[in-house]
C-alpha positions, 0 to 999 in steps of 0.5 A: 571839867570846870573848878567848882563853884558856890553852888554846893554852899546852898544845898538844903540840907532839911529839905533833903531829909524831908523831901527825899530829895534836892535840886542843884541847878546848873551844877554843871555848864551846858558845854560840860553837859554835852561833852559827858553826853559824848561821853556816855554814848562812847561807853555804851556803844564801846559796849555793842549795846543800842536802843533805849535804857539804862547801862550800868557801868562801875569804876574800873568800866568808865571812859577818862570824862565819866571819871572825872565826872563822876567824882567831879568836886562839886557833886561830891561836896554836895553829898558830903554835905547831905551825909556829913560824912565821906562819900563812896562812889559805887556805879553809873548808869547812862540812861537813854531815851530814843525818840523811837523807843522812849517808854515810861518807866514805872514807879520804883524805889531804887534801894529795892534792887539793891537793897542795905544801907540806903543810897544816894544817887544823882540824876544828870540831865544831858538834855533838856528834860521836858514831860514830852521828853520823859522826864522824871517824876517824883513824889516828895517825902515818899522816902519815909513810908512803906511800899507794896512792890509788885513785881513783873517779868516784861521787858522794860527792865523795872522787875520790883514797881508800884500801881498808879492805883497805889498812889493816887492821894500822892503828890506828884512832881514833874522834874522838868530840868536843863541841860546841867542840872542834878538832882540828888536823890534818896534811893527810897524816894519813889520816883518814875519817868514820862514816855518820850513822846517828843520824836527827839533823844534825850540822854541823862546819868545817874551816878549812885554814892554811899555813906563810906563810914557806915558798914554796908555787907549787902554791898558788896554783892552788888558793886565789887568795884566801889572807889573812895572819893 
């Protein structure tokens, strides 16, 4: 991994409490991004895993440049900053979408699968992320409501979801993002993905933190290998 750069000075700190979320574009190169992609295609198929979806990998399962990455300076001092406190790393989660199987994910709030003390997590593009490509879409400020989960058994892996129907008056934003860029994220924020309709792979992954000085029980039964960064 390259040094650090400035990018972090500029993190809104505002924005983020408001929003539920900010942008850091261009956090990592383009060259980084395509080395961290090799890198979770490593992890995956070290695993006999194949096909699209998300994998979710903790400490002591990661390959050297997950590693590295995943407590990679210059995302934890953007964290740092947004928690104004020590940071914890929990999982991560290389998420692929195939040109053959690319799904749209529904609209979900990722502290409902682990519930506690919210989270933080950080959606690293590995490609281009493009509406044809599935994207991530997301609605500002959902964070600071309260939402109906339905819940479903099919086998796309979102048991807890929201109807579109729920959430027609909702603004919603498409995430278009390079190949480098991270968006840090609440984990109340209600977000989704676009269907990969573009015939190409697109690679992403999504590293998830916690404030390490507030106490959080209900972690515990979730992630049996967080690592103090």
């Amino acid at each position: 991994m390259s040094k650090p750069t400035q990018q972090d000075l500029t993190v809104d700190v505002n924005a983020y409490q408001k929003d539920g979320y900010v942008m850091a574009r261009g956090l990592f190169s383009q060259e980084e991004a395509l080395r961290i992609k090799d890198a979770c295609k490593a992890a995956v198929e070290s695993r006999s895993e194949t096909g699209s979806g998300v994998h979710v990998f903790q400490g002591t399962g990661l390959n050297d440049i997950l590693k590295q990455t995943v407590c990679d300076a210059r995302l934890v001092r953007v964290i740092e900053k947004l928690y104004q406190s020590r940071v914890e790393f929990l999982s991560v989660k290389p998420v692929y979408k195939s040109a053959a199987l690319g799904f749209a994910s529904p609209w979900h709030q990722d502290w409902q699968y682990w519930k506690g003390v919210p989270k933080l997590s950080v959606w690293i593009a590995l490609d281009p992320a493009t509406v044809a490509n599935g994207c991530l879409k997301i609605i500002p400020g959902s964070h600071l409501k309260s939402w109906a989960h339905d819940t479903s058994d099919d086998d796309k892996g979102f048991g807890n979801r929201i109807s579109e129907d729920a959430l027609a008056d909702e603004t919603v934003i498409d995430a278009v993002m390079e190949a480098g860029d991270a968006l840090f994220f609440h984990d109340l924020l209600l977000h989704a993905s676009h269907p990969n309709e573009s015939g190409n792979d697109r690679w992403s992954m999504i590293p998830t933190y916690r404030d390490a000085c507030v106490p959080d029980p209900e972690s515990a039964a979730v992630w049996s290998e967080p690592v103090q960064l």
